[in-house]
KOLKEFI-454352 format. One record per residue (C-alpha): residue in three letters; x, y, z. Coordinates in pm, whole numbers. Layout:
N
code: ALA xx: X yy: Y zz: Z
...
***
This chain:
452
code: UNK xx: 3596 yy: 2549 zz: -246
code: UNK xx: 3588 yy: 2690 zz: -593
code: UNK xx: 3319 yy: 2948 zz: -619
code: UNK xx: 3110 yy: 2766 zz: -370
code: UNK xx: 3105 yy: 2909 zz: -22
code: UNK xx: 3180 yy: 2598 zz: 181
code: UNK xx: 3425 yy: 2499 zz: 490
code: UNK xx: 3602 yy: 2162 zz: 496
code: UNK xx: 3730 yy: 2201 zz: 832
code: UNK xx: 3579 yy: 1793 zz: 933
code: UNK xx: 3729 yy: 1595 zz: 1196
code: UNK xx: 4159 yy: 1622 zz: 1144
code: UNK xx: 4313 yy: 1454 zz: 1452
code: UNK xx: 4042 yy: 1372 zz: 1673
code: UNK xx: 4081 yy: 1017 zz: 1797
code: UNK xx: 3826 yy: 738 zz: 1664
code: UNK xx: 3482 yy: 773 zz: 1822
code: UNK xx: 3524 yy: 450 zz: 1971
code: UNK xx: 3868 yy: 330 zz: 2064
code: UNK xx: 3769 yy: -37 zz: 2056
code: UNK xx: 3458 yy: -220 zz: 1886
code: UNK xx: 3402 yy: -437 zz: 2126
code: UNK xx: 3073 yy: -355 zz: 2300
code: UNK xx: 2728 yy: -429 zz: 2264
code: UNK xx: 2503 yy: -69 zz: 2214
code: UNK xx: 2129 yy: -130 zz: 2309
code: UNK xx: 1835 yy: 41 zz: 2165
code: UNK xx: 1661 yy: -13 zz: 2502
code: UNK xx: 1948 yy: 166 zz: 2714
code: UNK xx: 2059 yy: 467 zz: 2430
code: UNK xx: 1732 yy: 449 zz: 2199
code: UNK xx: 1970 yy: 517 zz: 1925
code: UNK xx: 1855 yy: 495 zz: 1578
code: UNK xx: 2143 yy: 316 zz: 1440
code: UNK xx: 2163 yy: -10 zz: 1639
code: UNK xx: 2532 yy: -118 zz: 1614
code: UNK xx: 2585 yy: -491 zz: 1804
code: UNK xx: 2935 yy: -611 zz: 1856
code: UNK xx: 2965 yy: -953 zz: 1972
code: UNK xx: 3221 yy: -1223 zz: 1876
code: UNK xx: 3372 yy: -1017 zz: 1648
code: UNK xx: 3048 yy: -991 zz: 1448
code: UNK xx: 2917 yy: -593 zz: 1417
code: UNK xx: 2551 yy: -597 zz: 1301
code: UNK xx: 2393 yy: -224 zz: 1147
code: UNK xx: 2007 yy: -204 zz: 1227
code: UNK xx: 1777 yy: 88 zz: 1243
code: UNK xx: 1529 yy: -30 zz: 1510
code: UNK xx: 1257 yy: 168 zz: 1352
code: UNK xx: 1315 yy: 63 zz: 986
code: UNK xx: 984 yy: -119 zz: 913
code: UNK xx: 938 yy: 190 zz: 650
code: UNK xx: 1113 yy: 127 zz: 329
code: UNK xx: 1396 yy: 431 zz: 214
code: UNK xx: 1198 yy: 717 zz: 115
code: UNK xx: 1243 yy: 914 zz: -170
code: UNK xx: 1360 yy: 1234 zz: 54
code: UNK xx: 1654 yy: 1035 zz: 184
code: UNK xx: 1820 yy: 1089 zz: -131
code: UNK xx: 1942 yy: 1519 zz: -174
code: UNK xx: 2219 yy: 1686 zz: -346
code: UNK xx: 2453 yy: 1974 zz: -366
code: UNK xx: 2434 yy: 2146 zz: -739
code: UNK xx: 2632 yy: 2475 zz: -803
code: UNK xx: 2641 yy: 2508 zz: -1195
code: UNK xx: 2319 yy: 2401 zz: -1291
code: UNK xx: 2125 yy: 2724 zz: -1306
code: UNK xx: 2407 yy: 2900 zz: -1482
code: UNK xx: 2484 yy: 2591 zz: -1756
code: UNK xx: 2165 yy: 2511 zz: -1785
code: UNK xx: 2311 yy: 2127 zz: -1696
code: UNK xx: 2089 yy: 1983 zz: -1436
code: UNK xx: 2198 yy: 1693 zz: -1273
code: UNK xx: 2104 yy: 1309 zz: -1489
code: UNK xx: 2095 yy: 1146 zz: -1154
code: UNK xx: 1733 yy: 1138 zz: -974
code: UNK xx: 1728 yy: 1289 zz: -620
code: UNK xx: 1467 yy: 1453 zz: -408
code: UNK xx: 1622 yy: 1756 zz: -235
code: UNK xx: 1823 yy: 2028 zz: -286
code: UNK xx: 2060 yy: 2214 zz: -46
code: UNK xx: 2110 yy: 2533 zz: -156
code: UNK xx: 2375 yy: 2726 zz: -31
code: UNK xx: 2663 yy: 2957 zz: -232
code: UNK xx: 2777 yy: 3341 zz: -209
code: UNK xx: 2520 yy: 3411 zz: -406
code: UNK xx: 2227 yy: 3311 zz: -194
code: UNK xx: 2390 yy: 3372 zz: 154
code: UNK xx: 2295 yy: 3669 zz: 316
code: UNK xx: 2569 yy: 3887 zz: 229
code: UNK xx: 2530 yy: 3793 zz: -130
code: UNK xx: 2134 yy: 3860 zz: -136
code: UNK xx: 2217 yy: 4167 zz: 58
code: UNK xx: 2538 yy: 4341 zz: 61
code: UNK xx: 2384 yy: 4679 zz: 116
code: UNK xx: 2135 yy: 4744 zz: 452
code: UNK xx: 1900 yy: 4867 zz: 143
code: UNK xx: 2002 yy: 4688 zz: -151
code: UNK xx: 1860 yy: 4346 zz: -240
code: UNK xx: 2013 yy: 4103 zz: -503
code: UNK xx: 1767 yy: 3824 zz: -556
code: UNK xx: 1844 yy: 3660 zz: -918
code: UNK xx: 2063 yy: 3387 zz: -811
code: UNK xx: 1797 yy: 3283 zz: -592
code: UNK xx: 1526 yy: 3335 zz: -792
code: UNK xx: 1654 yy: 3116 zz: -1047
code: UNK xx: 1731 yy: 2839 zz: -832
code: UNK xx: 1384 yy: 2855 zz: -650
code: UNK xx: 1230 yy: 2875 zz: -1027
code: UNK xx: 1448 yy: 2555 zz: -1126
code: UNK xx: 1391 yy: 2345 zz: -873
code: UNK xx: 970 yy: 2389 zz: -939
code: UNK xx: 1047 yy: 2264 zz: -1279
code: UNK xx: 1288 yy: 1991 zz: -1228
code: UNK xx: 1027 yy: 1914 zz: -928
code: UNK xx: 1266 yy: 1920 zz: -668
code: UNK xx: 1242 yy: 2014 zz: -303
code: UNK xx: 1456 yy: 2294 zz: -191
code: UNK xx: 1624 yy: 2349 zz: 138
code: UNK xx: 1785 yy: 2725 zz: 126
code: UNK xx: 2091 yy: 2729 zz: 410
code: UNK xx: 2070 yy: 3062 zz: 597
code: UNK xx: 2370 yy: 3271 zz: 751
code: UNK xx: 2686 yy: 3414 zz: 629
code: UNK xx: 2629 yy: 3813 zz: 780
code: UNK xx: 2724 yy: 4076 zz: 515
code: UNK xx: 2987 yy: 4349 zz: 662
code: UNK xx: 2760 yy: 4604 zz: 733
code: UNK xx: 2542 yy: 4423 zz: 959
code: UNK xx: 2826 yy: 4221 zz: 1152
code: UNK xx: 2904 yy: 4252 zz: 1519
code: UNK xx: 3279 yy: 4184 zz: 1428
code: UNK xx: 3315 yy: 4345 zz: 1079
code: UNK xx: 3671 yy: 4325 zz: 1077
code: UNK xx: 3711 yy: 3966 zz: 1105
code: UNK xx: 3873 yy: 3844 zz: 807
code: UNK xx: 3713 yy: 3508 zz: 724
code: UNK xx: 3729 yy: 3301 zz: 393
code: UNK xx: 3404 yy: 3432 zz: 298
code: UNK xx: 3444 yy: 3774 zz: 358
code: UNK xx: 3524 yy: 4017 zz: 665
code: UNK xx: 3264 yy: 3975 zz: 905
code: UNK xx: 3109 yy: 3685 zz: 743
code: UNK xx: 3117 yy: 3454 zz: 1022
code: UNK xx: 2990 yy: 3702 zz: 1283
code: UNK xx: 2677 yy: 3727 zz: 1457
code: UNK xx: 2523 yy: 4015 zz: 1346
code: UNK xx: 2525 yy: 4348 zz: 1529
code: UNK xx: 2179 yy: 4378 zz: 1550
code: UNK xx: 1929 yy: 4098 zz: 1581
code: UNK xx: 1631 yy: 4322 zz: 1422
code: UNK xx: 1913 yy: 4315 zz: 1099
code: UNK xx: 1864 yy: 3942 zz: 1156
code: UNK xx: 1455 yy: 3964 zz: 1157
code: UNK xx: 1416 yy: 4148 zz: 864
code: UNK xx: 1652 yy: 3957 zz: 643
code: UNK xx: 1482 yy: 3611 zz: 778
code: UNK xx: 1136 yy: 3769 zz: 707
code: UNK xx: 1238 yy: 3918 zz: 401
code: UNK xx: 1363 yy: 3600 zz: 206
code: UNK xx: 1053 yy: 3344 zz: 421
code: UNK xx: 787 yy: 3644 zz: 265
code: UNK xx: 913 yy: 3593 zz: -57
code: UNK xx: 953 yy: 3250 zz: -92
code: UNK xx: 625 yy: 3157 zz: 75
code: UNK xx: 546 yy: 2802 zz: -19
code: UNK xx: 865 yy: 2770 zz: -240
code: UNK xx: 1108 yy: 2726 zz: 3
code: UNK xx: 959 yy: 2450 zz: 222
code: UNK xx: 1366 yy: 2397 zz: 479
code: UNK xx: 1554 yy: 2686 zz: 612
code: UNK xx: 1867 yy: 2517 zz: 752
code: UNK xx: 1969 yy: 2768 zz: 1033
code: UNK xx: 2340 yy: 2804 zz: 943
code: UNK xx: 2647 yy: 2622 zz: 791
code: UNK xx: 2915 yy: 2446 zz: 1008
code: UNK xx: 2901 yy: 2674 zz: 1298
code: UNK xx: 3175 yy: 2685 zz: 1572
code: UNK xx: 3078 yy: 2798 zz: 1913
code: UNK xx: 3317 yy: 2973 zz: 2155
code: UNK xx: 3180 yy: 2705 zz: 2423
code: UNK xx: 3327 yy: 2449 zz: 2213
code: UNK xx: 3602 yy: 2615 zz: 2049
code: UNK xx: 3745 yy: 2909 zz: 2289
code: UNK xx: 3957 yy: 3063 zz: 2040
code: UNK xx: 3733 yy: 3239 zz: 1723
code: UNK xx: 3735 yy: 2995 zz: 1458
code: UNK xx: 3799 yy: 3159 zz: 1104
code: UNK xx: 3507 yy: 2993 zz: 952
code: UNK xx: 3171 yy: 2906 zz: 1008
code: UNK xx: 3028 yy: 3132 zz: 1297
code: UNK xx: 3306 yy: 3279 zz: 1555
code: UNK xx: 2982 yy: 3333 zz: 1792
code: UNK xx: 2835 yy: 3140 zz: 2089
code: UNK xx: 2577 yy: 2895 zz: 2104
code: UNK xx: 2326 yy: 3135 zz: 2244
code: UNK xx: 2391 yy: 3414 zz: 2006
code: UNK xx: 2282 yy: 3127 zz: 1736
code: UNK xx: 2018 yy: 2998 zz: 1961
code: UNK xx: 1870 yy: 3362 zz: 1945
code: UNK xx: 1892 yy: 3355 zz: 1568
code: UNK xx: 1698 yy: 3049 zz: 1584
code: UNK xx: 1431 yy: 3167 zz: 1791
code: UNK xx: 1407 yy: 3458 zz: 1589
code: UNK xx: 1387 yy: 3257 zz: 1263
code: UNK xx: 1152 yy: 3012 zz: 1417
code: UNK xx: 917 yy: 3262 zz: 1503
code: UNK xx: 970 yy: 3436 zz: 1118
code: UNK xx: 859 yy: 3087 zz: 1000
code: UNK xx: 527 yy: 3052 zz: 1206
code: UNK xx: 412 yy: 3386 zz: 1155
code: UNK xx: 493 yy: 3397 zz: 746
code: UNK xx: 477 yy: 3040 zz: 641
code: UNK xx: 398 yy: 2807 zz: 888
code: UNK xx: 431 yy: 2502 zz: 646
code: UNK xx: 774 yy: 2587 zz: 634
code: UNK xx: 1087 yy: 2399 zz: 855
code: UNK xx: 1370 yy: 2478 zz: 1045
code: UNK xx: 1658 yy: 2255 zz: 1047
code: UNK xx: 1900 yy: 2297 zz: 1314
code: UNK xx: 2284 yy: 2444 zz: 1188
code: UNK xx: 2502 yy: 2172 zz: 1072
code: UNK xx: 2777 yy: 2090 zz: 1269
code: UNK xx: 3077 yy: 1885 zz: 1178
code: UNK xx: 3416 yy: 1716 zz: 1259
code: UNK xx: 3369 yy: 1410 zz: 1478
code: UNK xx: 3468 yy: 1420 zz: 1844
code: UNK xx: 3433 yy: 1831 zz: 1819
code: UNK xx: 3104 yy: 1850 zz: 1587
code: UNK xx: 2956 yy: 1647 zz: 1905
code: UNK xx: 3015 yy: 1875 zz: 2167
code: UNK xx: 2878 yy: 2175 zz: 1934
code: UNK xx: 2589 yy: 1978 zz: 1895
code: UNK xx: 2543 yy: 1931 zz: 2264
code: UNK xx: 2618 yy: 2311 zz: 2323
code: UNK xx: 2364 yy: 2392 zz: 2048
code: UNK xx: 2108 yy: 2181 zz: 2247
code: UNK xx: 2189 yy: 2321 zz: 2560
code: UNK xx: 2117 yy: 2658 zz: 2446
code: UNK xx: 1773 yy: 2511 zz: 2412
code: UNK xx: 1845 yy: 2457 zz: 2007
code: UNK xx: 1597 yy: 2120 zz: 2002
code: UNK xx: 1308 yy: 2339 zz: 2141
code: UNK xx: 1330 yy: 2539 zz: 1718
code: UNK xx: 1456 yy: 2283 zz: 1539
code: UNK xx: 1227 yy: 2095 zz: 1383
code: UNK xx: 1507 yy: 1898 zz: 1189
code: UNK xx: 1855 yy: 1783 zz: 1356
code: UNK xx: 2133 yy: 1813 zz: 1079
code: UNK xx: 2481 yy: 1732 zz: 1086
code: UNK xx: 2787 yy: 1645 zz: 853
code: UNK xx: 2913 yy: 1311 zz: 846
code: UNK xx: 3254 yy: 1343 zz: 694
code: UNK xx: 3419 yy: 1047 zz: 742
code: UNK xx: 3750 yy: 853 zz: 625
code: UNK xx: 3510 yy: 518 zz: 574
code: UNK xx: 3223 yy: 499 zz: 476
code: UNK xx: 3229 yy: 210 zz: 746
code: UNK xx: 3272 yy: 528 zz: 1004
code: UNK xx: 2896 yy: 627 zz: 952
code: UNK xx: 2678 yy: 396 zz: 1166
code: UNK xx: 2880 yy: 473 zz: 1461
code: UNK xx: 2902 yy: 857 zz: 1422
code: UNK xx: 2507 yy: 829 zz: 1348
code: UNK xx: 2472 yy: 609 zz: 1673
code: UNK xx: 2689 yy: 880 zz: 1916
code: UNK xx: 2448 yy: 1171 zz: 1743
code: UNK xx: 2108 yy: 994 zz: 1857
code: UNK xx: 2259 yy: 911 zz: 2207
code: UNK xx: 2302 yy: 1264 zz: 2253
code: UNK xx: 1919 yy: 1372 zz: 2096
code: UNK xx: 1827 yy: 1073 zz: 2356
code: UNK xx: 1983 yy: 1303 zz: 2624
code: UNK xx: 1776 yy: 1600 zz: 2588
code: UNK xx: 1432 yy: 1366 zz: 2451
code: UNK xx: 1526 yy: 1444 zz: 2091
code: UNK xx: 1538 yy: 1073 zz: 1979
code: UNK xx: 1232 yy: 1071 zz: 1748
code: UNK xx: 1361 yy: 1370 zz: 1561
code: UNK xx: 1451 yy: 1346 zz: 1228
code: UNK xx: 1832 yy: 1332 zz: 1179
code: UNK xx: 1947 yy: 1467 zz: 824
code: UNK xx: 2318 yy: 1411 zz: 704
code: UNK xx: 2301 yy: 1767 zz: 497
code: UNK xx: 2652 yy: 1766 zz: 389
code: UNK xx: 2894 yy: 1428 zz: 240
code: UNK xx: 3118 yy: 1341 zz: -11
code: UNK xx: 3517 yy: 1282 zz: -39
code: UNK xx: 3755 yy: 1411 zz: -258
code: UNK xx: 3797 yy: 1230 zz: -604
code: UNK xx: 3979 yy: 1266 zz: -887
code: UNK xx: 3843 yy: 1443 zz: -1165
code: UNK xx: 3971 yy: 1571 zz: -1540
code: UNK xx: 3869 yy: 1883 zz: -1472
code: UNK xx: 4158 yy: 2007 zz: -1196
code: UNK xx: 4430 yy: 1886 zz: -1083
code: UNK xx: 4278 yy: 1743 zz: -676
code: UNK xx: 4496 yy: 1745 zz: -432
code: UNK xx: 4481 yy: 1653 zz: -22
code: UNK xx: 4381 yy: 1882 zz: 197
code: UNK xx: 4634 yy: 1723 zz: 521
code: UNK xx: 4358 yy: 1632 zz: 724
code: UNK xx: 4216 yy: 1289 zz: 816
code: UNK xx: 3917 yy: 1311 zz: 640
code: UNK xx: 4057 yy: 1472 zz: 314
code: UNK xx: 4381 yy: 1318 zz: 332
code: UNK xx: 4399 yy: 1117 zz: 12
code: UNK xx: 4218 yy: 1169 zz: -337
code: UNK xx: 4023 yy: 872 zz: -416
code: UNK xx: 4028 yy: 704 zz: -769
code: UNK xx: 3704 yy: 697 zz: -995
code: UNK xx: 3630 yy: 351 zz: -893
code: UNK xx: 3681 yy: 404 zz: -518
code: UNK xx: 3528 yy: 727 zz: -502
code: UNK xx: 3224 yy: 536 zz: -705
code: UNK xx: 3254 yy: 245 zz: -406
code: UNK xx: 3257 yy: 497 zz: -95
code: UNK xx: 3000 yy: 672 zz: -226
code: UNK xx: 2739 yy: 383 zz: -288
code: UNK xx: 2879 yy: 243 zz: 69
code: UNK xx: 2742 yy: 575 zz: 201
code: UNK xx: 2426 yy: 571 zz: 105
code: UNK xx: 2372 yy: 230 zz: 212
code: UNK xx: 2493 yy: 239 zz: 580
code: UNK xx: 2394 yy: 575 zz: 638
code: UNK xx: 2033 yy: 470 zz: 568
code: UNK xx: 2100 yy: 125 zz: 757
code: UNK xx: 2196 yy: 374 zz: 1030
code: UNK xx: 1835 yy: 517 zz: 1025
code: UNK xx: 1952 yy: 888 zz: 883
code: UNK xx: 1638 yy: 1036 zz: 726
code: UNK xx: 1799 yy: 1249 zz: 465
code: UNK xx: 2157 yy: 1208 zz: 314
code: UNK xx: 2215 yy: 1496 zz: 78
code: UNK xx: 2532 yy: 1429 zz: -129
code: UNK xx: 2830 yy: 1647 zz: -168
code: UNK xx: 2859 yy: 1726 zz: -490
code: UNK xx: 2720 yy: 1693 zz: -811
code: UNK xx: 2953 yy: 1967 zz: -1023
code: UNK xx: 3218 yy: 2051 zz: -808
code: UNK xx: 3529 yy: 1956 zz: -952
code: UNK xx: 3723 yy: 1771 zz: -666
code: UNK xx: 3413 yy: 1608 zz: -504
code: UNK xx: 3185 yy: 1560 zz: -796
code: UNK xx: 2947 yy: 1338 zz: -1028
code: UNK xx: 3008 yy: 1494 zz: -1327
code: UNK xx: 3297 yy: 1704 zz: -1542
code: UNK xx: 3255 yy: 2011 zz: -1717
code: UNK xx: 3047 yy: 2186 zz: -1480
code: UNK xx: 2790 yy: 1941 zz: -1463
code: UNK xx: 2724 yy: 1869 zz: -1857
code: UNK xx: 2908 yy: 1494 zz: -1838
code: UNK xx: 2853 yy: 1224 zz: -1589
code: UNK xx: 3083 yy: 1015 zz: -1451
code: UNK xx: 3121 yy: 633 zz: -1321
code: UNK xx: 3091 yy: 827 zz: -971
code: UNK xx: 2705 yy: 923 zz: -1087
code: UNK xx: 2625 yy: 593 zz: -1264
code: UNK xx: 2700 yy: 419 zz: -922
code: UNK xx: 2455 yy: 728 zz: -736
code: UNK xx: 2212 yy: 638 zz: -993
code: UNK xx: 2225 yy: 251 zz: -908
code: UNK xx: 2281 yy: 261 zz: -531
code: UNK xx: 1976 yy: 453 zz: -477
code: UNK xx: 1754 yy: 279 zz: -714
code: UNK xx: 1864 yy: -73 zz: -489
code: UNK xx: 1759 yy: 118 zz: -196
code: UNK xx: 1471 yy: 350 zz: -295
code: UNK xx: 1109 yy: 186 zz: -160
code: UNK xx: 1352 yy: -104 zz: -10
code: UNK xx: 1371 yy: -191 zz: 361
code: UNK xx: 1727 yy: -257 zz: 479
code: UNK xx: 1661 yy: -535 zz: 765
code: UNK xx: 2036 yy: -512 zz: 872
code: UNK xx: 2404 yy: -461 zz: 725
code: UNK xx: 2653 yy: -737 zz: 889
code: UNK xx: 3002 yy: -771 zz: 901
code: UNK xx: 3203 yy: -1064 zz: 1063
code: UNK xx: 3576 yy: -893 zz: 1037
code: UNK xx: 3494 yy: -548 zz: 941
code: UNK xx: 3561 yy: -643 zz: 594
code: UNK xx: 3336 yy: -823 zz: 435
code: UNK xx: 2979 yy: -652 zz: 453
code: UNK xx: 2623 yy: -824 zz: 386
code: UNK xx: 2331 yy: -604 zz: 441
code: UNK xx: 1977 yy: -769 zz: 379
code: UNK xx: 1709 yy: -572 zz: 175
code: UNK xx: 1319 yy: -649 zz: 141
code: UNK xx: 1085 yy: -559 zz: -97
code: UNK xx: 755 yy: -713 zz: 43
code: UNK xx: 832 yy: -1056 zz: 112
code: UNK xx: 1127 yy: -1002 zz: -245
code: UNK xx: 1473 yy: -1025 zz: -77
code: UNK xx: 1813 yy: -913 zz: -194
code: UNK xx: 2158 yy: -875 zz: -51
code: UNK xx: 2419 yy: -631 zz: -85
code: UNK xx: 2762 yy: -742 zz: -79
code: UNK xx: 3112 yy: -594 zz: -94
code: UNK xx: 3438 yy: -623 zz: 86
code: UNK xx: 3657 yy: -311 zz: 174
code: UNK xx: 3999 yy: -520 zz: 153
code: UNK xx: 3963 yy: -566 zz: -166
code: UNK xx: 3905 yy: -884 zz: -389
code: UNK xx: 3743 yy: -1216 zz: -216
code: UNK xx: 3703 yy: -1538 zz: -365
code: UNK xx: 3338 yy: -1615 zz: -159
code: UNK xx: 3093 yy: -1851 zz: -130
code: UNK xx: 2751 yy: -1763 zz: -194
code: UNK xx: 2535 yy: -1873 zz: 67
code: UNK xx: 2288 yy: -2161 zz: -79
code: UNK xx: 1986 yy: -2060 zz: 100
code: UNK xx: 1988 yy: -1693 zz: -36
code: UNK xx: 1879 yy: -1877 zz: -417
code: UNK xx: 2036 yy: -1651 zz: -619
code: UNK xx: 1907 yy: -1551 zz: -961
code: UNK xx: 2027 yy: -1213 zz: -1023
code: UNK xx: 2359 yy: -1015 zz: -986
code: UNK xx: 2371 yy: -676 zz: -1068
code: UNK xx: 2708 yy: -455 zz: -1019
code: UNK xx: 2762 yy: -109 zz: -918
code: UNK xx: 2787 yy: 50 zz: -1264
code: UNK xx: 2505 yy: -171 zz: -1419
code: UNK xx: 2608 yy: -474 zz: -1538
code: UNK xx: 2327 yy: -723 zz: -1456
code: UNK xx: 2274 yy: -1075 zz: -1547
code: UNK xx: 2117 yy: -1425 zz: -1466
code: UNK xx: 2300 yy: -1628 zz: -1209
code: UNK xx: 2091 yy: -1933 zz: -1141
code: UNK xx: 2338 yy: -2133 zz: -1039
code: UNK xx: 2570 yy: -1906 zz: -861
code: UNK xx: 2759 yy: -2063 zz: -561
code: UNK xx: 3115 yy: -1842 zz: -565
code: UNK xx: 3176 yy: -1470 zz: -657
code: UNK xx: 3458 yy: -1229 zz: -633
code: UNK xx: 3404 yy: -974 zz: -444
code: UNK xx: 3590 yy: -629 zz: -393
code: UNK xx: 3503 yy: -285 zz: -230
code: UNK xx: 3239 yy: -193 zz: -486
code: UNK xx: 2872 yy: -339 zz: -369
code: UNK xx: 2696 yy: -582 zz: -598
code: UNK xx: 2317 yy: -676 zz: -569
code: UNK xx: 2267 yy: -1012 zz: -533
code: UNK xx: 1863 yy: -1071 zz: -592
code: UNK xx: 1672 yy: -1396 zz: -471
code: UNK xx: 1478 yy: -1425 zz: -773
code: UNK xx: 1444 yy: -1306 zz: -1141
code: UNK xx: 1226 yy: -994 zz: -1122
code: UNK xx: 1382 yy: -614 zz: -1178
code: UNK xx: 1477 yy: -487 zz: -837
code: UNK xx: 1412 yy: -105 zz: -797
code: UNK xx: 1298 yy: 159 zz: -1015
code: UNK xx: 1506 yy: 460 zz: -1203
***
């Protein structure tokens, strides 16, 4: 999309991940991190490990203008993915002895002062090293190709770990690969190889990373689409992918934000299969398409990306995101995107935020250092998820059919209510509220809940 190197190619008509939300999912009998009860029409979100409060890191974004305008981002966040044509492989080498590092460079030298944490997304083979060099791909012929040679591989890895030593602390392995176990016709985007052509990438990366920087990571490739984006993930494991990945990543792209804690609960039942479930699980690619003033956004066809949200919705989903997917027990959730027109935060490249960022900026100041004890819905509309802050308690409501006249429960003593956008006053004696799809914070006494 735009000048971004990127495939939308989510989940289009894959059925729903569960045809009926009816059962009960244990902890005990999956060990999945997102605990997702269904009983009496009640569905309770729990992360059976969440005694630790949201961290910092769970909070990353996707920034394409902001070394070129100079426009870095207003919101706070922790991480970083980086990953455009300029810092793929073909773009940092388009020539078997040519190097082209300034895009790169700059980023790396940005991020240090703007203190952020970078994770640089490997892949994308330049023409002259690919094994198919006459596949025409978005990106380029040959782009999506395992290369040739795997010593082509090597040096590139080694080259860009070498130079980055200590900079550079994630190397995510590849973007939304396809695997010809999963998908027997060559995809046109992605990676058109198998599982154990990337599985030998990996290795070979892996080993780059212990012998250059050993501090440094390795984060699995990121699948995505639902039912499909499974099965590469299992075919990625059973190349032996858990054995170099110190990370698990995937791309929850979803029509709901509602959609999350059950896509997040089917991902850690299959790391349970192969004795992955205590690896961290990083959602390294989100967002929706919303309107913007920039360009004109239209749908893409597909389920995911089938309507353009408004401003306020797009400010709703994405707040609704961030909270379930760390209710879910996801370790990193790195937003997609800050400055690209149809999915972003911001107009003119970056330089103006919009509601969509205001609401990024709240939601994750609610949830930073909080501990979310559970989200709970009676009729998958109206959500409650319970937050602590020591022995402080708040509540985050909203309800995805729209306005609700409510009652506010008595024992919850509410003193503070705080919208989506900012808007925060007393409420001492609040016993009804109007609810709607945006969350409000609804605090249980009159201290300031969260820091910018």
């Amino acid at each position: 999309m735009t000048a971004l190197v990127y495939f939308f190619t989510a989940a289009s008509n894959w059925p729903k991940l569960f045809a009926a939300r009816t059962v009960y999912v244990c902890w005990a009998l999956f060990a999945w991190s997102a605990l997702t009860a269904h009983a009496w029409g009640e569905t309770v979100v729990a992360n059976p490990s969440a005694s630790q409060p949201v961290q910092d890191s769970y909070f990353g974004m996707h920034v394409r203008w902001g070394g070129i305008t100079s426009s870095w981002p207003s919101v706070r966040f922790h991480g970083w993915r980086v990953i455009t044509g300029e810092t793929a492989w073909f773009g940092l080498q388009p020539q078997k002895n040519k190097w082209q590092f300034s895009a790169l460079d700059k980023a790396v030298a940005l991020a240090e002062r703007k203190d952020i944490e970078v994770m640089l997304t490997l892949g994308q083979t330049p023409q002259w090293a690919a094994a198919r060099p006459k596949e025409k791909v978005p990106n380029g012929w040959g782009a999506s190709s395992e290369p040739r040679s795997m010593s082509d591989w090597d040096h590139y890895v080694r080259t860009v770990v070498r130079r980055y030593k200590g900079r550079i602390k994630y190397y995510e392995l590849w973007n939304e690969p396809r695997f010809l176990e999963v998908d027997p016709k060559r995809a046109v985007a992605g990676f058109t190889g198998t599982a154990k052509q990337m599985m030998e990438m990996g290795t070979i990366a892996k080993r780059a990373l212990q012998d250059l920087d050993p501090d440094a990571k390795l984060v699995s490739p990121a699948v995505d689409a639902r039912m499909l984006g499974l099965k590469r993930l299992e075919a990625w494991l059973d190349a032996g992918g858990g054995s170099v990945s110190d990370v698990i990543a995937y791309h929850i792209y979803s029509t709901t934000p509602e959609e999350i804690p059950e896509v997040v609960g089917a991902i850690r039942g299959i790391l349970r299969k192969y004795g992955l479930e205590h690896r961290e699980l990083w959602n390294t690619e989100s967002g929706f398409l919303i309107e913007s003033p920039d360009t004109p956004v239209k749908p893409l066809g597909d389920a995911v990306f089938a309507h353009v949200l408004t401003q306020t919705r797009g400010a709703a989903y994405m707040a609704r995101s961030l909270i379930l997917g760390a209710a879910s027990g996801l370790n990193r959730f790195y937003w997609y995107a800050w400055d690209i027109p149809d999915m972003a935060m911001s107009t003119g490249k970056g330089r103006h935020i919009t509601i969509v960022g205001t609401a990024y900026s709240n939601a994750s100041r609610w949830l930073r250092g909080a501990t979310i004890k559970e989200c709970r819905t009676q009729n998958d509309q109206l959500w409650i998820c319970t937050l602590n802050r020591g022995t402080r308690q708040a509540r985050l409501v909203w309800n995805t059919a729209g306005p609700l006249d409510w009652v506010v429960p008595a024992e919850w003593q509410a003193q503070q209510l705080e919208t989506l956008l900012g808007s925060a006053k007393a409420v001492p004696s609040l016993t009804r509220l109007q609810v709607d799809e945006s969350p409000v914070l609804i605090v249980s006494d009159d201290q300031a809940w969260g820091l910018p």
